[in-house]
C-alpha positions in Angstrom: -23.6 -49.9 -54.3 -21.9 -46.6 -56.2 -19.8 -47.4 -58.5 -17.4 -44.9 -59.8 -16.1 -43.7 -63.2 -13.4 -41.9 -64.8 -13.9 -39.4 -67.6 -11.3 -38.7 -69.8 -12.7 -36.1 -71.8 -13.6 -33.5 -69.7 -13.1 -32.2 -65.8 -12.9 -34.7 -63.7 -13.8 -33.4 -60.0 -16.5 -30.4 -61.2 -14.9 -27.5 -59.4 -14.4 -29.4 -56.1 -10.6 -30.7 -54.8 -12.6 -32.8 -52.4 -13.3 -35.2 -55.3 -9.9 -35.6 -55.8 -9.3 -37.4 -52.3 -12.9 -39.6 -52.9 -12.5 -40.6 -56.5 -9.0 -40.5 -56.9 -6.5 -40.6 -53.8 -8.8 -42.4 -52.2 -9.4 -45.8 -53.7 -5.4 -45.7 -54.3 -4.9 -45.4 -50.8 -7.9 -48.3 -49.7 -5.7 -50.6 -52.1 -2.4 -49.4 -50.4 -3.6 -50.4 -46.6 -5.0 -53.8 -48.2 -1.5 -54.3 -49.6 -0.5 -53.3 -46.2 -2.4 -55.7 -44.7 -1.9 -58.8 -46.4 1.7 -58.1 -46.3 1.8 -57.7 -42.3 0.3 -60.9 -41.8 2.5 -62.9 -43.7 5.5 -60.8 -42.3 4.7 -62.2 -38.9 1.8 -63.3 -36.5 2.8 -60.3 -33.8 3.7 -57.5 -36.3 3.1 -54.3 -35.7 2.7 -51.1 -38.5 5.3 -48.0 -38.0 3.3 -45.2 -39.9 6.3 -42.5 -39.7 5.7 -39.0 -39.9 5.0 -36.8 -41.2 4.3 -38.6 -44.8 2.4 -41.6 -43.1 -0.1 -39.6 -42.1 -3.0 -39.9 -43.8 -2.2 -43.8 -44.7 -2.5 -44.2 -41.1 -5.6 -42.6 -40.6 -7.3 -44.8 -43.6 -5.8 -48.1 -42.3 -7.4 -47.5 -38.9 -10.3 -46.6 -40.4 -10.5 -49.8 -42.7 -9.3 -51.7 -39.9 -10.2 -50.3 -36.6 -9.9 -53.8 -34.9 -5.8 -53.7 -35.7 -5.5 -50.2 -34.2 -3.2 -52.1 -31.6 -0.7 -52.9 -33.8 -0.2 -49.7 -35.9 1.2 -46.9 -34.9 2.0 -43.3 -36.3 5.5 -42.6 -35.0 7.9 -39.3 -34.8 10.6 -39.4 -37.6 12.6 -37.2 -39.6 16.0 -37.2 -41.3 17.2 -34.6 -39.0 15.8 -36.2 -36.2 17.9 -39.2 -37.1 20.9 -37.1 -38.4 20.9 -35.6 -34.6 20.7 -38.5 -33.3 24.3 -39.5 -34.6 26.0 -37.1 -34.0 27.5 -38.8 -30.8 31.4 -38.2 -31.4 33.0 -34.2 -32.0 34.3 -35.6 -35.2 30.5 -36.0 -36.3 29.4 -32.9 -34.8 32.2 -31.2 -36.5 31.8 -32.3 -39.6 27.7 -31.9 -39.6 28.0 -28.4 -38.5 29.9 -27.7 -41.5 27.9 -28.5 -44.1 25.7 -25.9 -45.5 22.6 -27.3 -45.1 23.5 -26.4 -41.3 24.3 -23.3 -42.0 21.8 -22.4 -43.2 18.6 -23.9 -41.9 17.6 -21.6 -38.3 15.0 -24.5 -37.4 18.3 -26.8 -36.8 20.3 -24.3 -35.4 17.7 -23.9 -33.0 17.9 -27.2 -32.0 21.0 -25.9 -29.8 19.3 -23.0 -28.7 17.7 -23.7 -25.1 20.3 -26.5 -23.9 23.3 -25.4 -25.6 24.7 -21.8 -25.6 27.1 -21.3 -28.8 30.5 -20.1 -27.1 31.8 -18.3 -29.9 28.3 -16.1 -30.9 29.1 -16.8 -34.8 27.6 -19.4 -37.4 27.5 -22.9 -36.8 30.6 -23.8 -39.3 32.4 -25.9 -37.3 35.1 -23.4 -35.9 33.3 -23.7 -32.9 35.1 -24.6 -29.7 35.9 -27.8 -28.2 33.7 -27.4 -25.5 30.5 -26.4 -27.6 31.5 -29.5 -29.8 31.2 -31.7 -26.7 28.2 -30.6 -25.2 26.4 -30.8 -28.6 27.7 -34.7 -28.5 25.9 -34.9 -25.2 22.9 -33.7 -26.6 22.8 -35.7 -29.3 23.3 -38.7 -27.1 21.1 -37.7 -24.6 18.0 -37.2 -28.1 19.3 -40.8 -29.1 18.9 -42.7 -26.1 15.3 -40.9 -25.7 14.6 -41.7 -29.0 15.5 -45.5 -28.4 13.2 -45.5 -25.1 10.3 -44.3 -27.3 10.6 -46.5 -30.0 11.0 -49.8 -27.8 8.2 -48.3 -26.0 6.3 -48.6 -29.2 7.2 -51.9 -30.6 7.4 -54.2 -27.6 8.3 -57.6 -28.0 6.4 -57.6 -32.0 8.0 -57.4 -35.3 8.2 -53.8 -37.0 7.6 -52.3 -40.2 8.3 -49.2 -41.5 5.4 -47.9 -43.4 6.7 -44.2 -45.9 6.5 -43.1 -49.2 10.0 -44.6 -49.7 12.4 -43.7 -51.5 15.8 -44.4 -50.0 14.6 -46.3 -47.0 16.9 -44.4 -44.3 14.2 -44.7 -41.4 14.0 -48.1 -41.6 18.0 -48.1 -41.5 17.9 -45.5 -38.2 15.1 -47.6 -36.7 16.9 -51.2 -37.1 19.8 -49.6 -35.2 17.9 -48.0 -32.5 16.2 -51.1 -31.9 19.3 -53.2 -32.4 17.5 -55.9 -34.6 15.5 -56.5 -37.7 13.0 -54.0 -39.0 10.9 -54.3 -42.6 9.7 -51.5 -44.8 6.6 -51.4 -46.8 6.5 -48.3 -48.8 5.0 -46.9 -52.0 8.4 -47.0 -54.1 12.1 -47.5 -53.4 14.9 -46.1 -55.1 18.2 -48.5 -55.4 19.7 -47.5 -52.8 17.3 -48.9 -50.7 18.6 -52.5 -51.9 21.7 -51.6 -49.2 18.9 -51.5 -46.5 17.3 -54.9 -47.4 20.9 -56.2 -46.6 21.6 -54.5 -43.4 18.0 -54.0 -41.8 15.3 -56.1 -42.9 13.2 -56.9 -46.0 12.1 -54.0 -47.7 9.2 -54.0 -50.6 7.2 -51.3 -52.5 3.9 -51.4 -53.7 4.3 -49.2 -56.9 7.6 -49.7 -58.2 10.9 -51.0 -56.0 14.7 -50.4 -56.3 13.8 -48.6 -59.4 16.7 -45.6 -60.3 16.0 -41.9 -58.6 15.2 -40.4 -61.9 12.8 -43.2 -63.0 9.5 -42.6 -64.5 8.3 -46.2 -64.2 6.6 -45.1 -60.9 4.0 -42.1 -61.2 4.8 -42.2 -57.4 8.0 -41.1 -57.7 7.1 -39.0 -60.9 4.8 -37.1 -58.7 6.4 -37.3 -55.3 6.4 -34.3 -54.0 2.6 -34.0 -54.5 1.7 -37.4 -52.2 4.4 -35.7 -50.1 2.2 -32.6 -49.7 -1.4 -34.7 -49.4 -0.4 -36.8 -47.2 1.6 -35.5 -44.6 0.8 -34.2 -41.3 -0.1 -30.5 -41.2 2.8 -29.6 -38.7 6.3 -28.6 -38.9 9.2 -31.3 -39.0 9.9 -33.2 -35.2 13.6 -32.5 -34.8 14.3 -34.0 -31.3 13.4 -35.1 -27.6 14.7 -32.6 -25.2 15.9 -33.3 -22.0 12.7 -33.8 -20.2 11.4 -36.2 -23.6 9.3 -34.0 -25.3 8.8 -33.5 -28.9 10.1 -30.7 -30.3 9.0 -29.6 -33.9 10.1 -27.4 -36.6 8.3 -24.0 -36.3 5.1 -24.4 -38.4 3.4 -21.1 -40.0 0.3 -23.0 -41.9 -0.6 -21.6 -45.2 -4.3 -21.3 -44.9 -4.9 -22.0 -48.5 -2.5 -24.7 -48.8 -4.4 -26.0 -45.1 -7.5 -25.9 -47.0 -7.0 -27.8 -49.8 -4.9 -30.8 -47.9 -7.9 -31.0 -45.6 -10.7 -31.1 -48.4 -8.9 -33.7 -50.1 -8.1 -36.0 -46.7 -12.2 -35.1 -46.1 -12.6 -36.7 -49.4 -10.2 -39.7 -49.0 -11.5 -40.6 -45.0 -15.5 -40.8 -46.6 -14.4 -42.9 -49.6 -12.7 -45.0 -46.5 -15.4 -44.9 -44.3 -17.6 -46.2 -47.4 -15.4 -49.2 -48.3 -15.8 -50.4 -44.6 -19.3 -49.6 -44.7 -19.6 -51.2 -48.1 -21.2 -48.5 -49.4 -19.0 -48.8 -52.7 -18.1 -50.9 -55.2 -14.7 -52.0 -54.2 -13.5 -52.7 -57.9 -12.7 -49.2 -57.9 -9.8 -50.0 -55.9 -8.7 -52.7 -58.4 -7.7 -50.0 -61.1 -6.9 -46.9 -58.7 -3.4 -46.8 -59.5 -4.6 -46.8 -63.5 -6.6 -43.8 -62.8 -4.5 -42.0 -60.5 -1.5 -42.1 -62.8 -3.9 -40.8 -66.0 -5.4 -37.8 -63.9 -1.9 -36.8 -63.0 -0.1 -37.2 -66.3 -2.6 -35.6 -68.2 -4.8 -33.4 -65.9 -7.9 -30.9 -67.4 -6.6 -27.4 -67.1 -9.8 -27.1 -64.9 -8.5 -29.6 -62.3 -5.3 -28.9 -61.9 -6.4 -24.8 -60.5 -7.6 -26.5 -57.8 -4.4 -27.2 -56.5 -3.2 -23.5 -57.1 -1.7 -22.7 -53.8 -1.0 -25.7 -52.0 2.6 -25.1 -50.7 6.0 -27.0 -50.5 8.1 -25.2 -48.7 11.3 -27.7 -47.4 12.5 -24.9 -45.0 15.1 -27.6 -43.6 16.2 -27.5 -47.2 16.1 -24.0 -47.8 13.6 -24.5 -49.9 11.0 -21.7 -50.5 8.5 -20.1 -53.0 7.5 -23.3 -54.0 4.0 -24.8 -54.4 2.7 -28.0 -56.3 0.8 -25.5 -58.9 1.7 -21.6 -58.3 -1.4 -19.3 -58.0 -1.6 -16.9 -60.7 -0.6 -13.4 -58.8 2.8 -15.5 -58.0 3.3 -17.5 -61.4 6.1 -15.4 -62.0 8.2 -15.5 -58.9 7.3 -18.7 -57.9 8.1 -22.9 -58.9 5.7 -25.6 -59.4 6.6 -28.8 -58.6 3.7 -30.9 -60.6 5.0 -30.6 -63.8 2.1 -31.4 -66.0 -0.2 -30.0 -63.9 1.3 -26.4 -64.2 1.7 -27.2 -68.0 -1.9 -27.7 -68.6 -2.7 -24.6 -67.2 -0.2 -22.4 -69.0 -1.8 -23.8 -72.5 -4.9 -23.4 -71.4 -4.1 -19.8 -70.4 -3.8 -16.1 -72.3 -0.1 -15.6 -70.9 1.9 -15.3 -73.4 5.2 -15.5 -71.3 3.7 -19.0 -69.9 2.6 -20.3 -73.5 5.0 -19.5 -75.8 7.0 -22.4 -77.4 10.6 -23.4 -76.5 13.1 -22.9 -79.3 15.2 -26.2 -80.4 18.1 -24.9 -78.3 15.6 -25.2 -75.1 14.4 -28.1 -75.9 17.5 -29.7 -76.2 18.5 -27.5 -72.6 15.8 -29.4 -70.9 16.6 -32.6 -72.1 20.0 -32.6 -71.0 18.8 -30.8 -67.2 16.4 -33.4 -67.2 19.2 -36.4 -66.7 21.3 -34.0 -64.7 18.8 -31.9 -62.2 17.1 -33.9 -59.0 13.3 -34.1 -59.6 12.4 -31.0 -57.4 15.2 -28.8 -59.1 13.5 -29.9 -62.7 10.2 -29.2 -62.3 11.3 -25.5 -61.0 13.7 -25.4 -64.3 10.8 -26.4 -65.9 7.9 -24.4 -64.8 10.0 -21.3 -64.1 13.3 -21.4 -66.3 13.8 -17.5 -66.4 13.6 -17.7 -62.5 15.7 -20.9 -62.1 18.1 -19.4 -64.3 18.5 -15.8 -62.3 18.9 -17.5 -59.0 21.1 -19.8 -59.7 24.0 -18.1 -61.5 23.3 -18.0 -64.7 23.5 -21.3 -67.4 26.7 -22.1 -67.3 26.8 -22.1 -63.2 23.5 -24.1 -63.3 25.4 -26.8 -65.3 28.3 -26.6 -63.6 26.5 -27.6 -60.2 24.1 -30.0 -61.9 27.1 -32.2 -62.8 28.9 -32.0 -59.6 25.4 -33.2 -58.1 24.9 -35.7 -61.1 28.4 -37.1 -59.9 27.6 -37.0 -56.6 24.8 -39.2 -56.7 26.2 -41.5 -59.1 29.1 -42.4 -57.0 26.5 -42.6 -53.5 24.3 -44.9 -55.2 27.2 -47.7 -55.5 
């Protein structure tokens, strides 16, 4: 049997990003779906797995493959937060207030979401000035997604017990799912945040298999240090499912695939479904799997220069968020109109580099900047501070504008979090 190692030293996957799904994502994810596992049959005798998209993706595909005789009872199901934000908005006093938000506003993938069924009277923005009657008939709509969306889901689940199975985080699928359902519904996810603790009251038992209920900004959990990155690996390669339309179809975000960012998720889920393939096969050592997280979290908190250009391309663009230009390392042509989301990752590269712009030190003043933006900013916003201040800065008003909104946000979270 192989047995593999890790080697501090030097580069770790040789030129090849496949190597990072075999020897690295890999074994993580074997020990994830064992977690899985264990924890499903102690749940309940007739539970059944809820892989949601898109982020469940590739965890489903290993725990069929590690377990083909359970493919009955797990599933990969449709899920979004707009798909469950639509699905709510079932009185005008909902629909006015969510079409007033700027998210709304400013996202055309949900303002299509009106476009073939509902006809926008007045011809201007979605800002909630809207008339009565459009108000009403996107209620209806919303309705009519919800009660679709209820049909599908008890189509899924049956009579069995369900568990949600995500990254994490704030656990709000779980939370939509219980109430679609109308009964208890677990979650099994990487990590939780604390506001998932309000969850485990309402809907069901939640637990995490990296960190749980651990603060948003927490560095406890590499998970959630490095979320955006499992976000970008393991997620289905097609755009966000907004809603069932009348007839109950799917309908999806429009998706314009990268092709280098398609390449390298698809190298590294090559590399991840034959390390799989090989633990059912027992074709490796399993003790692998045993310190997976240990090697994970050292490979993406201090990666070799080398390694990290392999991910050099692969894109995070949250187009529901407004969200663009930003990849979890930024290829070289771009580095300078661009964010990087994998902090150390982009960091290792810059040092290792002969740009002067990207190496030079920070001056005390900066540092102390970035330690204070670090406590204010979300995670995504930091590591584009971070890896593209001069950019960050420009775009966003200027310093004192950035702190201005940082704190309003900080605030903002503090109080949601009660």
């Amino acid at each position: 049997m192989k047995k593999l190692s890790i080697d501090e030293t030097s580069s770790l996957l040789g030129g090849d990003i496949q190597a990072f799904g075999y020897r690295l994502l890999g074994p993580y994810l074997v020990a994830f779906c064992a977690w899985l596992r264990e924890r499903k049959s102690e749940a309940a005798q007739d539970a059944c797995l809820l892989f949601v998209a898109r982020d469940g993706y590739l965890p489903h595909l290993v725990y069929r493959t590690l377990y083909p005789e359970e493919s009955a009872s797990c599933s990969y199901v449709l899920a979004s937060r707009v798909a469950t934000q639509l699905a709510d908005l079932q009185r005008e006093l909902n629909v006015t207030t969510w079409l007033g938000t700027r998210k709304v506003r400013r996202t055309p993938a949900v303002a299509n979401y009106f476009r073939d069924s509902v006809r926008e009277d007045s011809g201007g923005p979605l800002d909630g000035s809207n008339s009565a009657s459009f108000q009403k008939r996107v209620a209806a709509q919303s309705l009519n997604h919800n009660l679709l969306y209820r049909s599908y889901l008890a189509e899924i689940v049956s009579s069995r017990y369900p568990i949600v199975v995500d990254i994490g985080y704030q656990a709000r699928i779980q939370s939509f799912f219980s109430r679609a359902l109308g009964r208890s519904v677990a979650g099994m996810y990487l990590v939780t945040h604390e506001m998932a603790r309000r969850v485990a009251r309402n809907a069901g038992p939640v637990f995490a298999f990296d960190a749980e209920f651990i603060p948003t900004h927490s560095e406890t959990s590499f998970v959630n240090r490095h979320r955006y990155l499992f976000e970008a690996v393991l997620s289905e390669p097609q755009g966000t499912f907004l809603f069932f339309n009348s007839q109950g179809r799917p309908q999806f975000e429009p998706f314009s695939a990268n092709a280098r960012s398609v390449s390298i998720v698809a190298e590294i889920r090559k590399g991840v479904e034959r390390y799989a393939r090989e633990v059912r096969a027992k074709l490796v050592d399993t003790e692998a799997t045993s310190h997976a997280a240990r090697d994970l979290r050292m490979f993406l908190e201090n990666p070799h220069p080398e390694d990290a250009a392999l991910f050099a391309g692969l894109s995070f663009e949250d187009r529901l968020k407004g969200a663009q230009h930003r990849y979890i390392i930024s290829p070289e042509a771009e580095c300078r109109t661009s964010y990087a989301l994998w902090i150390q990752g982009q960091q290792a590269i810059n040092i290792a580099g002969d740009n002067e712009h990207l190496r030079k030190r920070k001056s005390m003043l900066e540092r102390i900047e970035s330690n204070v933006m670090k406590g204010l900013l979300t995670n995504s916003n930091f590591a584009c501070y971070t890896t593209n201040r001069a950019l960050y800065i420009s775009e966003n008003g200027g310093v004192p504008e950035i702190y201005r909104r940082a704190v309003v946000k900080w605030l903002g979270r503090r109080v949601s979090s009660r």
